[in-house]
C-alpha positions in Angstrom: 0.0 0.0 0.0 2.7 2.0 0.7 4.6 1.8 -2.2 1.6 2.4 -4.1 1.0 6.1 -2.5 4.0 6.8 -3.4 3.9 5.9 -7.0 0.4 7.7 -7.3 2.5 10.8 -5.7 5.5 10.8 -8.1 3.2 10.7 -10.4 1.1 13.5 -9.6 4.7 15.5 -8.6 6.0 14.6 -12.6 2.3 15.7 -14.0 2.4 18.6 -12.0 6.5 19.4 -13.0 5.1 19.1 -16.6 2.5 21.2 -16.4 4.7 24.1 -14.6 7.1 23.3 -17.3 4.7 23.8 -20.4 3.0 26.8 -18.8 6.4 28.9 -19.1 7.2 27.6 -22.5 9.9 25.3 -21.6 11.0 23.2 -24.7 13.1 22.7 -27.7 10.0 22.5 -30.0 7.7 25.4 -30.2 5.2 23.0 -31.4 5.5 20.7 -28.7 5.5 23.2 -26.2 2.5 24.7 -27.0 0.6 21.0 -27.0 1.7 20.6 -23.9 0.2 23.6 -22.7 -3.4 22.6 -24.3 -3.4 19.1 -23.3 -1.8 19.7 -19.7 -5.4 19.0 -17.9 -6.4 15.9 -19.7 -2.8 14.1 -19.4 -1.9 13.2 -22.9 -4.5 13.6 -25.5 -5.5 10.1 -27.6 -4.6 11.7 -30.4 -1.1 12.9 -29.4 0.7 12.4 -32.7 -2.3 13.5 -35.1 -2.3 16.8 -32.9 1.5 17.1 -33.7 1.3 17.2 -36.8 -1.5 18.9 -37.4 -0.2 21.9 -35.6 3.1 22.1 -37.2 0.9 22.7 -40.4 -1.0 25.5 -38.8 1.2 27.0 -37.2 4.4 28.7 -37.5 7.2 27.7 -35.2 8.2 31.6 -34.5 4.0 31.8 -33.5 4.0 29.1 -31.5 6.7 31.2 -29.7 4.9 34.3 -29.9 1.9 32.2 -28.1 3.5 32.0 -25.1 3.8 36.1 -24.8 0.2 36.0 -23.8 -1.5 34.9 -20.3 -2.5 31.4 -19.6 -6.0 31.5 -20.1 -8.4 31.9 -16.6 -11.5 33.9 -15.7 -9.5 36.0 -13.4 -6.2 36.9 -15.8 -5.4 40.1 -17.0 -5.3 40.2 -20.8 -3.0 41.6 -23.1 -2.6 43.9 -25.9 -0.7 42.7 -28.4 1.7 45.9 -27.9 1.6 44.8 -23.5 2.3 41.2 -24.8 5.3 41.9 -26.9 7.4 42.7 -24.1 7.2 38.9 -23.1 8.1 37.9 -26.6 11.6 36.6 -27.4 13.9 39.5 -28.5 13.9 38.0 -32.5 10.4 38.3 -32.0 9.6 41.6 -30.8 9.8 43.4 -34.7 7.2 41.0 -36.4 5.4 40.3 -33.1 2.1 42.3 -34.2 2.1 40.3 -37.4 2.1 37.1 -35.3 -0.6 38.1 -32.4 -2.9 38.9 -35.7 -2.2 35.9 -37.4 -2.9 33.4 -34.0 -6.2 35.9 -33.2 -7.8 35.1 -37.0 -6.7 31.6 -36.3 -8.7 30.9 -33.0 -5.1 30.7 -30.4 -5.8 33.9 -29.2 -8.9 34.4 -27.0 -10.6 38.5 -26.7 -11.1 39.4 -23.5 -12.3 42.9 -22.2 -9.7 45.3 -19.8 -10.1 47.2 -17.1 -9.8 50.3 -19.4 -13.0 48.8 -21.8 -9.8 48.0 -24.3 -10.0 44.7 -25.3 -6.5 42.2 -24.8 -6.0 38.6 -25.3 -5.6 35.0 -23.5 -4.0 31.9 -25.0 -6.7 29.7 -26.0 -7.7 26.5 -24.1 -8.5 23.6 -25.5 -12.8 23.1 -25.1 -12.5 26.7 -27.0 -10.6 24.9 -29.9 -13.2 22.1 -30.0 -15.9 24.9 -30.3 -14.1 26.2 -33.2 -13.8 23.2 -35.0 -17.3 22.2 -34.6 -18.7 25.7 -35.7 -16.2 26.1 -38.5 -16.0 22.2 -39.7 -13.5 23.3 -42.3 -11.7 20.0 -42.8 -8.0 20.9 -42.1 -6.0 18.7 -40.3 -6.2 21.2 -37.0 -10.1 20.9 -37.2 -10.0 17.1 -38.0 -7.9 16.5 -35.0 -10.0 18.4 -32.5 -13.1 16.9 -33.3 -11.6 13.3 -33.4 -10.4 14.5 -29.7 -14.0 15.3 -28.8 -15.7 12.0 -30.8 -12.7 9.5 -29.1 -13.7 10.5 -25.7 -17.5 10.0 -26.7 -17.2 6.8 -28.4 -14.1 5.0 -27.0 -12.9 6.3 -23.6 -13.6 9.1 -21.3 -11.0 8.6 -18.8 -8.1 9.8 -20.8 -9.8 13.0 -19.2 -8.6 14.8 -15.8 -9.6 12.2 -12.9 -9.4 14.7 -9.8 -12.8 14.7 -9.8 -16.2 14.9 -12.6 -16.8 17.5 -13.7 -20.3 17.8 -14.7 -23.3 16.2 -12.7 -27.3 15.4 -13.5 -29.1 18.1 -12.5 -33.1 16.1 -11.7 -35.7 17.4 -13.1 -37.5 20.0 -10.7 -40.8 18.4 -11.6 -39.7 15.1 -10.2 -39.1 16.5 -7.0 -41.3 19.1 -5.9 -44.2 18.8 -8.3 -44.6 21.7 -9.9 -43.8 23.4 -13.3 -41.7 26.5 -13.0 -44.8 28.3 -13.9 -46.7 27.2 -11.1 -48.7 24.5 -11.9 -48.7 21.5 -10.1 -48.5 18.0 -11.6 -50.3 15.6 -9.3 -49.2 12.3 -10.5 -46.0 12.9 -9.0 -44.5 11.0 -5.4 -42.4 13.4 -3.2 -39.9 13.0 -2.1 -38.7 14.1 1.6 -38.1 17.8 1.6 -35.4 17.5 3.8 -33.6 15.5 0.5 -33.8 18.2 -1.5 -31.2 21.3 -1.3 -30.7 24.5 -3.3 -28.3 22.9 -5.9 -30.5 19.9 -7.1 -32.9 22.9 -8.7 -32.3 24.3 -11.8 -34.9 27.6 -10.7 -32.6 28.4 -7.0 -29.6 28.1 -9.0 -30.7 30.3 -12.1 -31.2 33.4 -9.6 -27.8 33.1 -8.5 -26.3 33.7 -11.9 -25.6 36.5 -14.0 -24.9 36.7 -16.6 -27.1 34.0 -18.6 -26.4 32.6 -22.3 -27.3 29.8 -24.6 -25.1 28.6 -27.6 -25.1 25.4 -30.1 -24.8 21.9 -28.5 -21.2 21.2 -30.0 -22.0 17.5 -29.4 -25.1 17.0 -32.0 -22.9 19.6 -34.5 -19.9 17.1 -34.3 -22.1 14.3 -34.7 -23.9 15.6 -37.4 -20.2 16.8 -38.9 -19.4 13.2 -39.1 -22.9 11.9 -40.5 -23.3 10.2 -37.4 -26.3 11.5 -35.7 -29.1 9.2 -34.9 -31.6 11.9 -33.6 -33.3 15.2 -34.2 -32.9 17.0 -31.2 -32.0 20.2 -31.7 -28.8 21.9 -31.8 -29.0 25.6 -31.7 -29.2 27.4 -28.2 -29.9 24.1 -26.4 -26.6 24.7 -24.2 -26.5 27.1 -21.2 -23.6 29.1 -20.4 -23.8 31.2 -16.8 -21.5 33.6 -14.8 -17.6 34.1 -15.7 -18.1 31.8 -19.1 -21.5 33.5 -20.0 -19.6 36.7 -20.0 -16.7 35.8 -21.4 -19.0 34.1 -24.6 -21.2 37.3 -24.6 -17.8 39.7 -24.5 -16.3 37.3 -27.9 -19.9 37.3 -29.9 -20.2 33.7 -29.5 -23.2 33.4 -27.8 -26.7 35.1 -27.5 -27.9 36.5 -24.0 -30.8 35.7 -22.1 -33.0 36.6 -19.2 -34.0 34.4 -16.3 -37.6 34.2 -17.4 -36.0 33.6 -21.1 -33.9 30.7 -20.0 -36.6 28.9 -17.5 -38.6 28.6 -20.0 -36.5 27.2 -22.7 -34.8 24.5 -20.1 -38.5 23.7 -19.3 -39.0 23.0 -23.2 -35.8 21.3 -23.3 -37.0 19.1 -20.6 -40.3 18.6 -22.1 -38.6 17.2 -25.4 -36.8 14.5 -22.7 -33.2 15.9 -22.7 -31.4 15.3 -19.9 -30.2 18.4 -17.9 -25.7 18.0 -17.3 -24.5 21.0 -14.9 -21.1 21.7 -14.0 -20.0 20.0 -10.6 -20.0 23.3 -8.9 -22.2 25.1 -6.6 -22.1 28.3 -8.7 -22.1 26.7 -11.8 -20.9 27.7 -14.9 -22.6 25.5 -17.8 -25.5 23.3 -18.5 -26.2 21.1 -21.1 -29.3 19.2 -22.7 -27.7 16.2 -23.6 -29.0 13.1 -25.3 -27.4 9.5 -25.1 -26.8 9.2 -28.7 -24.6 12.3 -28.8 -23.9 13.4 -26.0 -20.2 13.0 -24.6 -21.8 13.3 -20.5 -24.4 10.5 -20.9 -22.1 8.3 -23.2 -19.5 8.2 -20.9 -21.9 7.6 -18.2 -23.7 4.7 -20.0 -20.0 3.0 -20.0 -19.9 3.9 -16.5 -16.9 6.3 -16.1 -17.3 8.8 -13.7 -14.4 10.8 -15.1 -16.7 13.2 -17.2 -19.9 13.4 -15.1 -21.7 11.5 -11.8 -25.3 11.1 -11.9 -27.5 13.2 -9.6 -28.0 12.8 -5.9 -31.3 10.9 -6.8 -32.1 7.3 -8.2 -35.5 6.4 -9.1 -37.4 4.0 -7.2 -40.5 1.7 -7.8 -42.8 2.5 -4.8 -46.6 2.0 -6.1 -46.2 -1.7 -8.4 -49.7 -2.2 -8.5 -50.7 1.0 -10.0 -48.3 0.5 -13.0 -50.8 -0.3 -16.5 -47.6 -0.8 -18.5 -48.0 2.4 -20.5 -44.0 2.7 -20.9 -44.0 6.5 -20.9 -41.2 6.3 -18.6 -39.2 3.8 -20.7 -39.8 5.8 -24.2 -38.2 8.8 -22.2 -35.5 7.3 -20.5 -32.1 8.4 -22.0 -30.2 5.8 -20.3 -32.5 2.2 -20.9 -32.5 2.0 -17.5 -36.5 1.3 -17.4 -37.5 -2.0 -18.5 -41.0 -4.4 -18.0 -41.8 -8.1 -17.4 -45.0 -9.8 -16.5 -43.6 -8.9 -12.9 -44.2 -5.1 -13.6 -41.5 -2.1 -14.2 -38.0 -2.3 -13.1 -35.2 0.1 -13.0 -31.6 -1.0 -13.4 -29.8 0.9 -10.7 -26.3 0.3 -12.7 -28.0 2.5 -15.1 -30.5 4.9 -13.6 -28.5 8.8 -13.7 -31.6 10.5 -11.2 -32.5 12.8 -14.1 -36.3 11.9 -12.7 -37.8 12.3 -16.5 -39.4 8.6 -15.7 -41.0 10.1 -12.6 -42.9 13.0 -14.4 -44.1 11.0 -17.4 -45.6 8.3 -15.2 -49.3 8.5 -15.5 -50.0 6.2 -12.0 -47.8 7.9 -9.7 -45.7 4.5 -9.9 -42.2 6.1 -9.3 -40.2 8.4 -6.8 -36.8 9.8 -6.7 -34.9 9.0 -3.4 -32.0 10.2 -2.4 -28.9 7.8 -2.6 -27.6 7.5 0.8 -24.4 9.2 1.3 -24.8 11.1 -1.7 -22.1 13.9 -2.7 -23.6 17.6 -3.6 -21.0 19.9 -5.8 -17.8 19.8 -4.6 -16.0 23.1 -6.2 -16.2 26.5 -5.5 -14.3 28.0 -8.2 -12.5 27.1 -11.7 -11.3 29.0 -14.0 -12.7 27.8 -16.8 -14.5 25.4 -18.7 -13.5 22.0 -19.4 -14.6 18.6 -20.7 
């Protein structure tokens, strides 16, 4: 046991050296460096080598350099100008360094982020920004090819080649399924109840919406990548379907990348998201900064999930339950909504798989017989962050 915490320590201690090492540009290939950099919270990409090589065709090695003149990218970082940023650059660099910062801002490395002085300066881009990119753009370069084979490896093949401190994302239940009403009021009576005492501010989309501001709504980037590749198998929607709230709202707003919204705006489209049987994914945070309408075809939360990785996302504090088997007349509302196939029937009534049930509660509202209730899972973990600094997988 011993030996094995100390192993797991060296290798956090070489991780971490790495990291510390790729932040300040440390390395005799520009191109290598900067990967580094990107792929420093997700250990080493899948795609390593097509990565490579795709950035030595998009980049130059001299911007690669010019890169690393700029601030690491975080909510709280002071941005640059490329004239502020020049004085970081390498002294070979300092005469054509305008030329470079406009050449990495047209390509997507550099991200616009508003001063102080209403001037507007730049952050090295991060990688979930690239993916975004590529998904919207879709322009078939070997850059774009690689980040969306990043994004689709991780859906289809393995999730844990992501960070593993802890998930990042979480089922958010739907409100109906544990208080019984809309968020316009109404109540829905077929519904069990659970305890109140199970329910806190943070399983409820409607408390956590009045504790964030800003509030906007872009394209899912999972359906677009899906439907990049020909691959999609459904047609739930992709524009303004995911929610972006706080430091990332107003950092989407601020680059023209997403649309705005008000609180009565966005309760009522997460209602009609919900409606259509979309499963609601927030970050794992108690001030959260995104939420997403994910479906299991698509989706990279719930198809990691459905391989059970908790790498990516946990499922919400909630499991379903059957408490009135007698009432159930085999409708299978609750299995035609069910993201996950965790509802099933036999001559012995309805079953849910707990290996498979997420809490989202969409079973619970659909059931016509009152047949199901969410219960809290015993011991269960609310968010466990306070604060990032941005937004990853």
């Amino acid at each position: 046991m011993t030996d094995n915490f100390a192993s797991i320590h060296q290798l956090l201690r070489d991780h971490l050296e790495q990291y510390e090492q790729s932040r300040k540009g440390v390395s005799a290939d520009p191109h290598q460096q900067l990967l580094a950099a990107l792929e420093h919270p997700y250990m080493t990409l899948p795609n390593h080598d097509e990565f490579l090589q795709a950035l030595r065709q998009e980049l130059t090695a001299d911007e690669c350099r010019a890169w690393f003149a700029y601030p690491d990218f975080s909510y709280r970082a002071d941005a640059l100008r490329p004239e502020e940023a020049a004085g970081n650059a390498d002294a070979d660099l300092k005469s054509s360094f305008a030329a470079l910062s406009d050449s990495l801002i047209r390509k997507g490395f550099l991200t616009p982020m508003p001063k102080k002085d209403g001037s507007t300066g730049y952050l090295r881009t991060y990688m979930l920004y690239l993916c975004f990119n590529a998904v919207e753009t879709n322009t078939g370069s070997p850059l774009n090819k690689a980040l969306q084979d990043f994004w689709l490896y991780i859906a289809d093949v393995d999730g844990s080649k992501l960070r593993t401190m802890a998930p990042e994302h979480r089922v958010l239940p739907n409100p109906v399924s544990l208080t019984g009403k809309r968020t316009d009021g109404r109540i829905v009576m077929n519904v069990e109840i659970p305890d109140t005492r199970e329910v806190i501010p943070t399983d409820l989309c409607e408390e956590m919406l009045h504790r964030c501001t800003p509030i906007a709504v872009i394209n899912c980037v999972c359906r677009q990548t899906m439907e990049n590749r020909g691959d999609r198998a459904c047609d739930y929607p992709i524009k303004d379907v995911c929610f972006l709230f706080n430091e990332a709202a107003y950092e989407a707003i601020r680059g023209g990348w997403a649309k705005e919204l008000t609180i009565e705006q966005a309760r009522k489209q997460l209602e009609e998201l919900r409606e259509q049987g979309l499963v609601q994914v927030i970050s794992n945070l108690q001030h959260p900064l995104s939420l997403c309408n994910c479906c299991s075809c698509c989706c990279i939360c719930l198809r990691t999930m459905a391989r059970n990785e908790d790498t990516l996302a946990v499922a919400s504090r909630f499991s379903v339950q059957v408490v009135n088997p007698d009432q159930c007349i085999g409708c299978g509302s609750c299995a035609a909504v069910c993201q996950m196939g965790a509802v099933s029937f036999s001559d012995a009534g309805v079953t849910i798989r707990p290996d498979r049930c997420i809490g989202c509660g969409q079973c619970v509202c659909r059931c016509p017989k009152s047949v199901l209730k969410m219960k809290e899972v015993p011991d269960a973990q609310g968010p466990d962050r306070y604060c990032v600094d941005r937004i990853f997988l």
